[in-house]
MARBALO-789722 format. One record per residue: z negated, x negated, y of N, C-alpha, C in turn. Coordinates in steps of 0.02 Angstrom, whole numbers, padded with zeros to 5 digits, always signed. Layout:
REM residues N
ZXYZXYZXY...
***
This chain:
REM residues 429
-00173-00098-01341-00182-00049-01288-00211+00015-01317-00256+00034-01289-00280+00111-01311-00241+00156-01304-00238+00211-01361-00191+00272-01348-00210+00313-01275-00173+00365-01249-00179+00376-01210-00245+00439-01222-00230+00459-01281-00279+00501-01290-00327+00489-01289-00356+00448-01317-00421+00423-01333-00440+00390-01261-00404+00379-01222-00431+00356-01155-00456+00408-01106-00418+00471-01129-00433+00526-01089-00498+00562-01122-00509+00566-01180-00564+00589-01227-00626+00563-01195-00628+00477-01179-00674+00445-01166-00681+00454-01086-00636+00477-01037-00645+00466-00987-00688+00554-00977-00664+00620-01014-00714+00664-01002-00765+00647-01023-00767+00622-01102-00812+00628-01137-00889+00565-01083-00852+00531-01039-00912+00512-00988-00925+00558-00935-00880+00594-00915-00900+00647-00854-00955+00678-00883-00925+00708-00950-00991+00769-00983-01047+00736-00989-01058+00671-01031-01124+00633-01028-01167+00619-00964-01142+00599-00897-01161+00572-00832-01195+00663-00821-01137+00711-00855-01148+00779-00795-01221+00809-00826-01224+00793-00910-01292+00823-00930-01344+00811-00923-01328+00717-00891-01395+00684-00900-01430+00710-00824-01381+00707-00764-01399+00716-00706-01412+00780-00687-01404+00840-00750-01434+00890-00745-01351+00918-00699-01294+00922-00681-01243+00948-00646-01215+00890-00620-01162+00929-00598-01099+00860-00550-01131+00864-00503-01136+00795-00464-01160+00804-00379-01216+00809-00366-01260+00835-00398-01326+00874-00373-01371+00814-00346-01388+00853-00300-01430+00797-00250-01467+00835-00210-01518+00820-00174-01566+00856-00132-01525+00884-00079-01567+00939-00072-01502+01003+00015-01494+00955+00050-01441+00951+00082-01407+00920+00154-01358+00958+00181-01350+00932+00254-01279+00972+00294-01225+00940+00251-01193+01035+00235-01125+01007+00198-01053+00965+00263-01039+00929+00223-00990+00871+00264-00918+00870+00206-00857+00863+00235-00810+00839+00182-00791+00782+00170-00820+00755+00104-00799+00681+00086-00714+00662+00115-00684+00622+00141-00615+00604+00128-00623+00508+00125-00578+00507+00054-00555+00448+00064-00497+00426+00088-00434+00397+00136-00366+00373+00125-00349+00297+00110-00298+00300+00118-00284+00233+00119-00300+00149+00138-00307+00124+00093-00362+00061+00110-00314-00004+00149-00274+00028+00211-00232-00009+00255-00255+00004+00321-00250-00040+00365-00260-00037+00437-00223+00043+00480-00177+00028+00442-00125+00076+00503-00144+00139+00488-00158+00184+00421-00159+00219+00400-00239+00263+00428-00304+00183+00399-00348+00188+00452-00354+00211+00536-00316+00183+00575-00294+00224+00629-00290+00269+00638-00240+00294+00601-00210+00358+00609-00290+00425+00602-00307+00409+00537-00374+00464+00525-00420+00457+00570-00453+00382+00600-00475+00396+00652-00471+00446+00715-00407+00449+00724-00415+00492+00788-00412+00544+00750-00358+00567+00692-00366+00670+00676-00438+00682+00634-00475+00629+00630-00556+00665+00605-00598+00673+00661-00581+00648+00736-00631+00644+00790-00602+00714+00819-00520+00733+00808-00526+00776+00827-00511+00846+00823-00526+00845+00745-00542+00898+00693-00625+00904+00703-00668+00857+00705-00751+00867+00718-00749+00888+00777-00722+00860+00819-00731+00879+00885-00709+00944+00921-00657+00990+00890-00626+01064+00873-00695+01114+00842-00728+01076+00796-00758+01147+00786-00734+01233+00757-00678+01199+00694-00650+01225+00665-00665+01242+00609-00707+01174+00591-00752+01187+00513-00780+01140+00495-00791+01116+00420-00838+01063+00419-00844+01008+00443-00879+00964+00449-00873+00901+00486-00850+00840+00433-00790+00813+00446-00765+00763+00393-00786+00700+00398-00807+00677+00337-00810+00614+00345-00770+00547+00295-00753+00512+00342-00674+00482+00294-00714+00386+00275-00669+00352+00243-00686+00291+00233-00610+00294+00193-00594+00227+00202-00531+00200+00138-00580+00193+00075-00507+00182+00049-00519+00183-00034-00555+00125-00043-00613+00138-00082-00668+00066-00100-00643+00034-00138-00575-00023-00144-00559-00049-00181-00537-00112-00148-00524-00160-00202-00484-00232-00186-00433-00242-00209-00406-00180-00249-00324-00166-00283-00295-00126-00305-00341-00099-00362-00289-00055-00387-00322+00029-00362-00306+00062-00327-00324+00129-00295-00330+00191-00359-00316+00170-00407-00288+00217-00458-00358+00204-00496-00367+00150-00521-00435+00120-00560-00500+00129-00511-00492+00136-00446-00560+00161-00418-00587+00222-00421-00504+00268-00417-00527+00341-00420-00570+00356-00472-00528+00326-00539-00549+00354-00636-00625+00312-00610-00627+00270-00593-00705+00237-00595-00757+00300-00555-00754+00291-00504-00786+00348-00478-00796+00422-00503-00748+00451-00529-00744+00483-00588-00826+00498-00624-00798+00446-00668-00840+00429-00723-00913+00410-00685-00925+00392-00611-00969+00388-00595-01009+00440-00555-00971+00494-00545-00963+00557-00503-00980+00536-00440-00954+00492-00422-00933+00474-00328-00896+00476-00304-00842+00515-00315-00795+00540-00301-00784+00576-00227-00753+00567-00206-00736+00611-00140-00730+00685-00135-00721+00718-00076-00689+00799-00088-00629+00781-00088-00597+00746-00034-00529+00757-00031-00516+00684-00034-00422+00636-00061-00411+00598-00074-00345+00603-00055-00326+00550-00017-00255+00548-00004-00219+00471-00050-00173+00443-00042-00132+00385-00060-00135+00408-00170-00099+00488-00156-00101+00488-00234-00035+00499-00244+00013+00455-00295+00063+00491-00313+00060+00500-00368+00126+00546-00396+00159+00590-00412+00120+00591-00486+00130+00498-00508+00116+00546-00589+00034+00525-00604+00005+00492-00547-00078+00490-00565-00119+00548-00538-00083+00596-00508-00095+00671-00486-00074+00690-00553-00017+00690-00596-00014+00709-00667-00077+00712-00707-00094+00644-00702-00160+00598-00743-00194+00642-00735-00219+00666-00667-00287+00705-00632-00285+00765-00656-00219+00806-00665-00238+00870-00698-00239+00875-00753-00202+00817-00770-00229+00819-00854-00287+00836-00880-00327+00774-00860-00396+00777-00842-00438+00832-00818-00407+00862-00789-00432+00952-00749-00494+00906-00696-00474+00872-00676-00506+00843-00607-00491+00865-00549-00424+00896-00523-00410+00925-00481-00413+00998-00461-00415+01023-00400-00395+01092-00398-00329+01093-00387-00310+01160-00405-00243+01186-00394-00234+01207-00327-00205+01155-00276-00196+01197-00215-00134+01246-00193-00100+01247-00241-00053+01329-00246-00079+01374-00242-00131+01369-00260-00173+01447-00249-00235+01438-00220-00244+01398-00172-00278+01396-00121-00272+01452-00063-00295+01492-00021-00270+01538+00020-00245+01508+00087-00172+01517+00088-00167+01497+00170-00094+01437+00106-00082+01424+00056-00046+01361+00042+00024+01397+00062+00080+01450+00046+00106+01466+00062+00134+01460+00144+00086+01489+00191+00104+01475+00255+00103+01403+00279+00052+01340+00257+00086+01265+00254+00143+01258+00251+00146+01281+00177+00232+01244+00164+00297+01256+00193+00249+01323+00212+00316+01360+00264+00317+01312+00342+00253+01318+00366+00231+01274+00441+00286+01202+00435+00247+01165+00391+00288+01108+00392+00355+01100+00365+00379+01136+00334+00449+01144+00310+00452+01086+00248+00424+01105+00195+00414+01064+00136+00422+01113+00090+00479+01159+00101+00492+01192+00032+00534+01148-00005+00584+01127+00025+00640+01060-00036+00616+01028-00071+00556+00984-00020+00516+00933-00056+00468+00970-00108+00412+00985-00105+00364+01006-00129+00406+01044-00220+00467+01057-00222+00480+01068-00283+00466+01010-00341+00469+00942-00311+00468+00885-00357+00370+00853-00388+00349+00895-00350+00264+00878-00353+00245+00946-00403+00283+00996-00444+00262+01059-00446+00245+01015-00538+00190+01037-00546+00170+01023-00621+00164+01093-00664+00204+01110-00708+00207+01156-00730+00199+01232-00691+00229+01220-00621+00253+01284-00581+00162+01262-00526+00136+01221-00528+00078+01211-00488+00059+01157-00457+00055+01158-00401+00050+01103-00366-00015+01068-00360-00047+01011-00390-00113+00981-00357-00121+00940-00315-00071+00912-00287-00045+00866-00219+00001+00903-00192-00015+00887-00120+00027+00899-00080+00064+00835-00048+00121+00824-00053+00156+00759-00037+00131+00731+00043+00105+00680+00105+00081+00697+00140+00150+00640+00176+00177+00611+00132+00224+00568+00170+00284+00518+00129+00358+00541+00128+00398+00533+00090+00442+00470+00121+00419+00412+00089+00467+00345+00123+00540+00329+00067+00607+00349+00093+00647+00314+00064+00636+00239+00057+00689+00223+00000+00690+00138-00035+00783+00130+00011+00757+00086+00053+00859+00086+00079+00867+00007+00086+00902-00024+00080+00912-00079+00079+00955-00105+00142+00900-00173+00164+00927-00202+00239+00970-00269+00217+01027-00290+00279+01062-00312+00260+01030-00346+00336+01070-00435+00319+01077-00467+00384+01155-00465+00397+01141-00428+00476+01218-00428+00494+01247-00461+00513+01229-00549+00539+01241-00582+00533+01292-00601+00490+01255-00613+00418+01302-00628+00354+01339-00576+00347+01341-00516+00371+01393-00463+00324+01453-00495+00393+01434-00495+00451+01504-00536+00476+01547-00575+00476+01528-00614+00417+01558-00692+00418+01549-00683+00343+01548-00628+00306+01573-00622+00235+01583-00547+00212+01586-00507+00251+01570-00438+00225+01646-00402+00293+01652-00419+00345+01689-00407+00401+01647-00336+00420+01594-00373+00428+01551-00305+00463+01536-00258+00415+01540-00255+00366+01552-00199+00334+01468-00202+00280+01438-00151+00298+01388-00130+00260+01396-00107+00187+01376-00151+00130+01384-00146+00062+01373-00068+00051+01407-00042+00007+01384+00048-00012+01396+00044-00080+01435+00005-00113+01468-00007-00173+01434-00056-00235+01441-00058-00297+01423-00112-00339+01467-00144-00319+01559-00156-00295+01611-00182-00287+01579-00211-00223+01565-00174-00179+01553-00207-00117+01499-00273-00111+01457-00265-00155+01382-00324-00160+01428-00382-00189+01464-00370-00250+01482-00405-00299+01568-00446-00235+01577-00435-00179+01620-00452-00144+01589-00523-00117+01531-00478-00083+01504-00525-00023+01440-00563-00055+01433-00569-00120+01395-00622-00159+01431-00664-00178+01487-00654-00189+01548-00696-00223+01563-00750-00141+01570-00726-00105+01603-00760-00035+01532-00801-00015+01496-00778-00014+01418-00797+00023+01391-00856-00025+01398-00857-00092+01373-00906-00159+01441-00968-00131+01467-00941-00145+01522-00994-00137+01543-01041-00082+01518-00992+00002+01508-01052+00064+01436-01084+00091+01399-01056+00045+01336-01077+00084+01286-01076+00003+01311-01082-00060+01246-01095-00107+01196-01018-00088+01221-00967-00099+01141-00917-00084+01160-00867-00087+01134-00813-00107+01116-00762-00125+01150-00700-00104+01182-00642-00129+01204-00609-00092+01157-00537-00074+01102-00533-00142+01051-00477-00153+00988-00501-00193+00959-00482-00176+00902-00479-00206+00874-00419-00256+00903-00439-00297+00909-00373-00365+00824-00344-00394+00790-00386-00425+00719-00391-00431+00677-00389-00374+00626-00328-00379+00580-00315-00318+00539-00364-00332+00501-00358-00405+00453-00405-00406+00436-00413-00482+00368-00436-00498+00354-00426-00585+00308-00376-00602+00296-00347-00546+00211-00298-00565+00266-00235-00582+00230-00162-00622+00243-00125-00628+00279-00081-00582+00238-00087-00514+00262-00051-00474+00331-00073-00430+00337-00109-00444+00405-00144-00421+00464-00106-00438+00474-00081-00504+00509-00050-00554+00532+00010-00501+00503+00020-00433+00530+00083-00404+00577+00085-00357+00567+00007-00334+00619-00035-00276+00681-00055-00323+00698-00064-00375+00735-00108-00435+00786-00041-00450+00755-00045-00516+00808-00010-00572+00788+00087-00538+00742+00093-00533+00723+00175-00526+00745+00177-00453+00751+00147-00411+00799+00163-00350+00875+00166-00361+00897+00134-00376+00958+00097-00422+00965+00174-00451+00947+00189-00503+00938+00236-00568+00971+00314-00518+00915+00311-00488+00923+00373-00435+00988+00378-00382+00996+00308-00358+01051+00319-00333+01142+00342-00358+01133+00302-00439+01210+00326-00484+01186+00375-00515+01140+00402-00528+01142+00482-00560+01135+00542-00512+01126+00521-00423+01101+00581-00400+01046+00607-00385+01001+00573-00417+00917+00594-00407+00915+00615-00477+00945+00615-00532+00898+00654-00601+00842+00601-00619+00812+00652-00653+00740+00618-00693+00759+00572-00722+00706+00500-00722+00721+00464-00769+00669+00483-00838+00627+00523-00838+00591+00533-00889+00585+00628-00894+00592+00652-00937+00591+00735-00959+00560+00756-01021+00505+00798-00997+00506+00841-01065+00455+00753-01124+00418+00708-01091+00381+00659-01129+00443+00608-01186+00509+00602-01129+00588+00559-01183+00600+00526-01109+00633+00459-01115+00653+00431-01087+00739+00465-01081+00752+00463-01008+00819+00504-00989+00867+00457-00956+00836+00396-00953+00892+00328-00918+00937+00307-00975+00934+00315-01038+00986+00277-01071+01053+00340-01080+01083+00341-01009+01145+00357-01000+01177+00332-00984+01240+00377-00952+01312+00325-00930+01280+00312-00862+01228+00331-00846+01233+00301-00754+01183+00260-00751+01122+00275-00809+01090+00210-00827+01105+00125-00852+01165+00144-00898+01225+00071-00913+01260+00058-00839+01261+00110-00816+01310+00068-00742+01260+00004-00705+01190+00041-00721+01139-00005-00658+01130-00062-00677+01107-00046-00768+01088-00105-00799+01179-00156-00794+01221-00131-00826+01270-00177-00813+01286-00202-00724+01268-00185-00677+01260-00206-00619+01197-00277-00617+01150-00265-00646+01090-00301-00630+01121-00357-00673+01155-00349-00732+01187-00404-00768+01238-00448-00760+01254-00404-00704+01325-00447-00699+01288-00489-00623+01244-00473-00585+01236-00491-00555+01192-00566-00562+01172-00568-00613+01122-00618-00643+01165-00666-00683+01229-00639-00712+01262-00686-00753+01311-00723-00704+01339-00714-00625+01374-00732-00592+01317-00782-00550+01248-00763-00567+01199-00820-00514+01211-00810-00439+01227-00737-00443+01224-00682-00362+01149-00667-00331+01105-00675-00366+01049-00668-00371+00984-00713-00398+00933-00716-00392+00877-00728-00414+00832-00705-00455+00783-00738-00492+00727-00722-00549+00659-00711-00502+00665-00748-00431+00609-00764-00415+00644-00800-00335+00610-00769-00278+00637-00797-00239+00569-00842-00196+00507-00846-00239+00452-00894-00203+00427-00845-00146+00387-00868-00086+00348-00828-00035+00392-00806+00006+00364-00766+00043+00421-00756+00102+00461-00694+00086+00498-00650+00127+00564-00627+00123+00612-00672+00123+00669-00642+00065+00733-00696+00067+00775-00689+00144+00763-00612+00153+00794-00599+00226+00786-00648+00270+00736-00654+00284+00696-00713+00335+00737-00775+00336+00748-00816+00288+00783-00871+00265+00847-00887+00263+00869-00812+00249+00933-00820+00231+00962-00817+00171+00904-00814+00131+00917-00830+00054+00947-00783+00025+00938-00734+00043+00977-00677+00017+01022-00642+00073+01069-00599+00063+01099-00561+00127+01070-00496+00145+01039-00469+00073+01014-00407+00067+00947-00370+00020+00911-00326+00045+00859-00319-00014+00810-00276+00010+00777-00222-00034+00741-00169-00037+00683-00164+00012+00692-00123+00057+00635-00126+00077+00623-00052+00117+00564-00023+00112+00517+00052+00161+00513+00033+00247+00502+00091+00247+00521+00101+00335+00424+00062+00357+00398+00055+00314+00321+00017+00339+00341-00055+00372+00402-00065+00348+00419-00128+00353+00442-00156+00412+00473-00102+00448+00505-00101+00519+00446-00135+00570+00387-00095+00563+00341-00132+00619+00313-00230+00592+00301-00225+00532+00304-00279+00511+00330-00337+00537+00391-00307+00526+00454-00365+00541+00464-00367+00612+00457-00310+00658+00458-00329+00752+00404-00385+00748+00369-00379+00725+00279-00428+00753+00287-00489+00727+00315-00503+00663+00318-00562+00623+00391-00601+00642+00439-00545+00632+00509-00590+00614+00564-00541+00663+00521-00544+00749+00577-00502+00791+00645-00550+00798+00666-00606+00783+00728-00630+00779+00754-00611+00721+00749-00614+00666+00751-00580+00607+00788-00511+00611+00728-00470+00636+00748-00384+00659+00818-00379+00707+00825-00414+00736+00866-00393+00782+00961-00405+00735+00956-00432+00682+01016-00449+00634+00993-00400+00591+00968-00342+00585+00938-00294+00498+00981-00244+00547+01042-00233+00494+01068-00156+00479+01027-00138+00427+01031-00075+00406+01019-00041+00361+01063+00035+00322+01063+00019+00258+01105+00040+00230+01094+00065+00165+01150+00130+00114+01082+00165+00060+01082+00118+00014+01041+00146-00033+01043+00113-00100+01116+00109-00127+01125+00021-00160+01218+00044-00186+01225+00082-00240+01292+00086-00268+01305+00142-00321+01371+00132-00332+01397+00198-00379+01481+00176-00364+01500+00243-00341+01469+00277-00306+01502+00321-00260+01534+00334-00210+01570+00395-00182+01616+00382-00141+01596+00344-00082+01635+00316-00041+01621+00257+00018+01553+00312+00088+01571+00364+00082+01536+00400+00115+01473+00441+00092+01461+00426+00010+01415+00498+00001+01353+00494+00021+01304+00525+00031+01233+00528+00054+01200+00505-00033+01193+00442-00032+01160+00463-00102+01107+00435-00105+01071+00473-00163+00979+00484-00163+00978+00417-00201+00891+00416-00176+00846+00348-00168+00774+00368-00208+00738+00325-00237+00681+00324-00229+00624+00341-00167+00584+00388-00185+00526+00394-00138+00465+00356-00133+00439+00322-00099+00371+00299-00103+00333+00334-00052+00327+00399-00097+00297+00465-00090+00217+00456-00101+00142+00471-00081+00103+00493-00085+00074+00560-00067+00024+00573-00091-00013+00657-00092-00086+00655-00076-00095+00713-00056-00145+00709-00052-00208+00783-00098-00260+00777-00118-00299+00808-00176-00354+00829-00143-00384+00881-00201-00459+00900-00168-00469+00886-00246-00540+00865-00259-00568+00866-00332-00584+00914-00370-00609+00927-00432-00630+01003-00447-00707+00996-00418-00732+00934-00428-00795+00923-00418-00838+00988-00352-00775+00974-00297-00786+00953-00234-00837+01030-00215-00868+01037-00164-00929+01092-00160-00895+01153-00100-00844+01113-00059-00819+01133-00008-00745+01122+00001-00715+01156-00065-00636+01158-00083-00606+01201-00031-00634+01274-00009-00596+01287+00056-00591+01279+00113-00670+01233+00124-00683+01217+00205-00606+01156+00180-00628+01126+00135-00564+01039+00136-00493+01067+00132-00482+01129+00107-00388+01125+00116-00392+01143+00192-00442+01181+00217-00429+01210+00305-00414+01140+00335-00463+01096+00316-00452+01028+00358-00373+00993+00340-00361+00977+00269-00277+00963+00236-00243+01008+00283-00236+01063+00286-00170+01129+00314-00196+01094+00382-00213+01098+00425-00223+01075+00496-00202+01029+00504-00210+00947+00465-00201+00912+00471-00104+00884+00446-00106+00924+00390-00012+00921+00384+00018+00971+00413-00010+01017+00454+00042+01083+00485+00034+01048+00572+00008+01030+00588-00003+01005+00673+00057+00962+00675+00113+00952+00706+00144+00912+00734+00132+00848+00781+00087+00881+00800+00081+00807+00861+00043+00765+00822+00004+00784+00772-00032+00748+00695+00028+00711+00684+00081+00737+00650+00119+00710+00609+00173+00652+00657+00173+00656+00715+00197+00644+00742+00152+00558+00748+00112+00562+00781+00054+00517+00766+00048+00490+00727+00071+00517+00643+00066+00472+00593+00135+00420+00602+00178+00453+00635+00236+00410+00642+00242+00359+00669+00196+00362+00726+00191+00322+00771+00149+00256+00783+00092+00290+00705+00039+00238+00690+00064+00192+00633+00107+00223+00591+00120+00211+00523+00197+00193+00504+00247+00227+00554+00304+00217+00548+00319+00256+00482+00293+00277+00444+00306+00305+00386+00332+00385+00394+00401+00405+00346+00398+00471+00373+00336+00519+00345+00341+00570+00363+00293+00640+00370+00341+00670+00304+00311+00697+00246+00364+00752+00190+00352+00820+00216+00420+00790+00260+00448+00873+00295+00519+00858+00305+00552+00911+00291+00644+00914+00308+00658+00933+00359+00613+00928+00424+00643+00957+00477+00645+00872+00543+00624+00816+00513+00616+00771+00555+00665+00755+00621+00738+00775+00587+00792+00764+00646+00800+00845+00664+00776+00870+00666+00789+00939+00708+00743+00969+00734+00659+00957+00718+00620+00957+00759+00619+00932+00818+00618+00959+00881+00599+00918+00949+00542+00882+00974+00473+00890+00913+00436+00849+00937+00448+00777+00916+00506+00759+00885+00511+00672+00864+00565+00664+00883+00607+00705+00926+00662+00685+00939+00657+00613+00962+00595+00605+01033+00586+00536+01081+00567+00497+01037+00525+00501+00989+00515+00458+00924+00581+00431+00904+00640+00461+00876+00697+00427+00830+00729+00405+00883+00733+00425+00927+00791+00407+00993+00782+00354+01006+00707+00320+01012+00689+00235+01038+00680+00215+00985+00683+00224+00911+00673+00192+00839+00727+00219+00812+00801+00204+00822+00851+00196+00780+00840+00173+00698+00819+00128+00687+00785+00103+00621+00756+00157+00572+00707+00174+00600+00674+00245+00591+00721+00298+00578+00758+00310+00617+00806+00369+00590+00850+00365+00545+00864+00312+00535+00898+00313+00475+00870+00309+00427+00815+00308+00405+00745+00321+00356+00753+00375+00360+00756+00425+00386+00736+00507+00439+00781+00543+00379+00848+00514+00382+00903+00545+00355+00893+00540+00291+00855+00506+00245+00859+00502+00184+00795+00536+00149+00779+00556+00217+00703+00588+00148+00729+00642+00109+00765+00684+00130+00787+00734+00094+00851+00735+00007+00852+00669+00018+00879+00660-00024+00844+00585-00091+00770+00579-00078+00721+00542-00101+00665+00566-00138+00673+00544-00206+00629+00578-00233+00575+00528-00271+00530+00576-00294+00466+00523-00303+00469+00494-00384+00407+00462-00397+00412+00447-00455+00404+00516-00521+00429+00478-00565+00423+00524-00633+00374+00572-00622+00344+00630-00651+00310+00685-00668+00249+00644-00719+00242+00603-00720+00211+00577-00806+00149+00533-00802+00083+00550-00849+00035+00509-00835+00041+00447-00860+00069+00447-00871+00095+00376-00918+00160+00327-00866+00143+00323-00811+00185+00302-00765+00172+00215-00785+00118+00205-00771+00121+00123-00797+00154+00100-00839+00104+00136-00875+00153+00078-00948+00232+00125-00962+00245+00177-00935+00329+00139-00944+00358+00133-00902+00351+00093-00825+00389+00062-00807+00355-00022-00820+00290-00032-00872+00301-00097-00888+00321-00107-00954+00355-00071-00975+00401-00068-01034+00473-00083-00998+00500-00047-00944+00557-00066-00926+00566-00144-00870+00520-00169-00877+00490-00237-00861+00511-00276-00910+00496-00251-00984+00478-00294-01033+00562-00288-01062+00559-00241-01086+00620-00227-01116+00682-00213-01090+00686-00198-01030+00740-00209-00991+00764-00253-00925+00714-00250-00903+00741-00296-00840+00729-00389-00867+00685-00400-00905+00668-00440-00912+00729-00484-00961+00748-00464-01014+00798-00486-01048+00851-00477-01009+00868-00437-00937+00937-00443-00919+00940-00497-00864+00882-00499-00836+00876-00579-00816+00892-00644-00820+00854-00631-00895+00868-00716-00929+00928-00715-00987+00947-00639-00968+01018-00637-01012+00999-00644-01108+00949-00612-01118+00949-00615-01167+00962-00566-01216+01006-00507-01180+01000-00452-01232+01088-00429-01175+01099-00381-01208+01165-00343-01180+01160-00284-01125+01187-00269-01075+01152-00223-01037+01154-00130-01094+01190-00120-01130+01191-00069-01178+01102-00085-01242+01117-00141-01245+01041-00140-01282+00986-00140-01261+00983-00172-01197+00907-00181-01163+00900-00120-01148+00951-00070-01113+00934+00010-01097+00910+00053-01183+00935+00051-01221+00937+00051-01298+00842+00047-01309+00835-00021-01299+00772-00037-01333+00719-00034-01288+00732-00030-01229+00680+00000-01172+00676+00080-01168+00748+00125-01186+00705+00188-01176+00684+00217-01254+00698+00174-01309+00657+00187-01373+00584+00147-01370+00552+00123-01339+00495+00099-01334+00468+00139-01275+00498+00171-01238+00467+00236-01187+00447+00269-01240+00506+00302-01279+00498+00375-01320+00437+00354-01364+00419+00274-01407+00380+00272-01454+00304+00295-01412+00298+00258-01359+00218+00267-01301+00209+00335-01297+00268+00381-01282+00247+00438-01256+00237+00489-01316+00271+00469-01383+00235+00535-01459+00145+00488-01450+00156+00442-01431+00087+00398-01466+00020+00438-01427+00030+00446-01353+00003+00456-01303-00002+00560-01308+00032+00572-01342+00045+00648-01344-00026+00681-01387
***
């Protein structure tokens, strides 16, 4: 694997080559200035910009935007750096989190929209002072978070009746109850511990998990791995014990286990809610939902993983203040955000969702939804770090993976997974 440095060396060291040969960034014959936007390369999301770019152009407020999803077939992260390096880049870019907005300022690809004019009264409009502390990169923000989805885990209530007595798991004691009762009358599953094998999985798993027995602290600080603690051994000895009793699975094949039955319980974002009415409305109608477990008290509110994105302007970009006027309009409007709810199901990163009155009629007919509602404030996003990949596919390799197939101790796999963080990140420094 290339150091991290040398990847970043090579990734200016092509901006500067492309920028000398073409004589500047961008430069192209006069035209009407327009604002590039790319978002998200999903249907629903698509929707949604449809209507607030027809009627942001159609306002006559400022530049005229023009949007497309992300030109990709996977990875959203590898199109951006490509474009980059190709200077086709957008003005503005949404579906960015936390630590490939790191990447970007590393890079000095981004502007700083903290000191954009007008960023202050946003954060105030939408009520994203709580949030917006966890996006701050060295006291400066280059994303603005545009939508904060807790990780909460659905249960079939079905099975929690006839092994749980109704009772929604909150506990490691409590999973480890109704896996024990559920394995034992019916052969199957009580959780679904493993999100998946890709990197990003690692946020549904152990870093939801992670967040929920410490509280929300960092799992990474200061370029050191910060999970090999006492609340980091609680998760990993949870994921172990859960694998050595055969409460769980390595691999549960296609499908949700929910669906089947195969499992009683398992990770899943509020995107999922519309999903599941359209696909699996018999299904839906048995999904409680309930937080991430832990061993905290039977009642506490405790924090989750975010599958948080942001949104950027480039440094490139020609029309950085016409594009935050369009960003601030577009995250300070309510009936916007409201809309995104309605298109997307996803929350809006704002702390006012249950006390605002414009979503009240929103949560009131989407119960489901509100209990998503309740947890953003206590959901936080991924690490601070450009180096987000490779170490959560280090904690792939070296930890989840050996506690699986049981090949290491839950004290060592945490051991030798966050000393192979710390070795990547002097390497990468």
């Amino acid at each position: 694997m290339i150091p991290r440095a040398i990847q970043l060396l090579w990734l200016m060291g092509m901006v500067v080559l492309l920028t000398c040969c073409s004589g500047g960034h961008n430069q192209s014959p006069p035209q009407a200035q327009i604002i590039k936007l790319w978002v998200g390369p999903n249907e629903a999301e698509e929707s949604f910009w449809k209507v607030a770019v027809a009627q942001w152009n159609a306002s006559g407020q400022g530049l005229q935007v023009s949007f497309t999803t992300i030109p990709t077939s996977g990875n959203s992260e590898e199109t951006v750096l490509s474009a980059l390096v190709a200077q086709t880049e957008p003005d503005v870019s949404t579906n960015i989190f936390s630590g490939f907005a790191m990447q970007l300022a590393d890079l000095k690809q981004l502007e700083p929209l903290s000191s954009m004019p007008g960023y202050a009264d946003l954060i105030e409009r939408r009520h994203m002072a709580k949030l917006i502390g966890s996006w701050q990169i060295n006291g400066t923000v280059y994303a603005i978070p545009f939508y904060s989805n807790p990780a909460l885990i659905w249960w079939r209530a079905d099975i929690l009746a006839k092994y749980a007595n109704q009772k929604i798991p909150r506990t490691y004691e409590d999973v480890y109850q109704l896996s024990r009762r559920y394995a034992a009358a019916e052969h199957r599953y009580g959780f679904q511990v493993l999100a998946g094998r890709g990197w990003e999985d690692r946020w549904f798993d152990f870093i939801a998990l992670y967040y929920a027995a410490s509280n929300g602290r960092a799992y990474i600080e200061n370029d050191k791995a910060t999970y090999d603690n006492a609340d980091g051994l609680k998760v990993a000895a949870f994921i172990d014990r859960m694998y050595e009793q055969g409460w769980t699975a390595a691999d549960f094949d296609a499908g949700d286990p929910l669906v089947s039955g195969m499992a009683a319980g398992a990770v899943h974002g509020p995107w999922d809610l519309g999903t599941f009415q359209r696909m699996y409305p018999e299904t839906m109608k048995n999904i409680v939902i309930g937080p991430i477990i832990s061993d905290a008290e039977p009642e506490a509110h405790t924090a989750t993983f975010s599958d948080s994105k942001g949104i950027v302007i480039f440094r490139s970009s020609r029309v950085k203040k016409e594009a935050f006027a369009f960003i601030s309009w577009v995250l300070g409007d309510e009936h916007l955000n409201l809309l995104w709810l309605q298109k997307t199901g996803m929350m809006p990163a704002r702390d006012d969702l249950l006390r605002n009155p414009e979503f009240a009629d929103f949560f009131n007919t989407h119960p489901a939804a509100r209990v998503y509602a309740t947890y953003v404030d206590v959901a936080f996003p991924p690490a601070l770090n450009e180096n987000t990949i490779d170490i959560q596919k280090v904690m792939t390799q070296e930890l989840l993976g050996p506690l699986v197939f049981r090949t290491k101790t839950p004290q060592a796999a945490l051991d030798d997974a966050a000393s192979q963080t710390d070795r990547i990140l002097r390497l990468r420094q």
